[in-house]
C-alpha positions as CSV (number, residue, x, y, z in Angstrom):
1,X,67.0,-39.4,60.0
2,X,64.9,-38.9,57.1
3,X,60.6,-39.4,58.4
4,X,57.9,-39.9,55.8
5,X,54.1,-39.6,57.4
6,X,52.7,-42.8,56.3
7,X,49.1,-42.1,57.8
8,X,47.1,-40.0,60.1
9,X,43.7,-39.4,61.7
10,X,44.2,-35.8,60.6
11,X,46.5,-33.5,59.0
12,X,47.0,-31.8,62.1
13,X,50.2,-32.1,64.0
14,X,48.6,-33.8,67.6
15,X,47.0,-36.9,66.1
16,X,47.7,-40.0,66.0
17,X,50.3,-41.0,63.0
18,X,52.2,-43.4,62.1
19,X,55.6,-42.4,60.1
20,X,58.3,-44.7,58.5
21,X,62.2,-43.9,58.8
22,X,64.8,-44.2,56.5
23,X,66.4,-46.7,58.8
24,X,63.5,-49.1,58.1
25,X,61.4,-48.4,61.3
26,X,58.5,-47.3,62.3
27,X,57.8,-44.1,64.4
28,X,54.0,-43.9,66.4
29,X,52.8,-40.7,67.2
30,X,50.1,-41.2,70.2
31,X,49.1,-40.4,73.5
32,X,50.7,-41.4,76.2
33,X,48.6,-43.5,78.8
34,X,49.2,-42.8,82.6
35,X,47.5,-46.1,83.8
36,X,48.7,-48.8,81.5
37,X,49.9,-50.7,84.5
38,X,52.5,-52.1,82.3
39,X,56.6,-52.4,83.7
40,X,58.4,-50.5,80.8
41,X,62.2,-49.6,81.2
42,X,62.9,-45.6,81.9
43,X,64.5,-45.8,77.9
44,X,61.2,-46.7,76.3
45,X,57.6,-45.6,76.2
46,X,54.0,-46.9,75.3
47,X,52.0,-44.8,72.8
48,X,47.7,-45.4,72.4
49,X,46.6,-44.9,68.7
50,X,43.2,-46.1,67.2
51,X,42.9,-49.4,66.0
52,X,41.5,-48.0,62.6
53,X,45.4,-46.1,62.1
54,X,46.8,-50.0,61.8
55,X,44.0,-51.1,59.1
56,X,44.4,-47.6,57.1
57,X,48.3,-48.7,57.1
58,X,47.6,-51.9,56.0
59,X,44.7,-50.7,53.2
60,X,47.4,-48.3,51.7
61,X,50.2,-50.6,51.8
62,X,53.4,-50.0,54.1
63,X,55.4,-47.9,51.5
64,X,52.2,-47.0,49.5
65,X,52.0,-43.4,51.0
């Protein structure tokens, strides 16, 4: 799978990100909350990213980056 960083809070590798696949999906980089109190199966997970990562995505442009 080719993965193209699309944005970031930094350019270090532990921040939040968001990256675009060469499949045509999305991958979110994030932490992981412990008390989300939400009922997700064992295959999936729940990232937390800033709400400002979304509107930098959407200022650049999906495929802008």
């Amino acid at each position: 799978m080719k993965v193209t960083k699309l944005v970031s809070t930094c350019d270090l590798k532990d921040c939040p990100t968001i990256y675009l696949t060469d499949r045509g999906t999305l991958l979110v980089q994030g932490e992981t909350p412990a008390a989300h109190g939400l009922d997700i199966p064992r295959h999936e997970t729940v990232v937390e990213i800033p709400e400002q990562l979304i509107f930098d995505l959407i200022r650049k442009g999906l495929r802008g980056a």
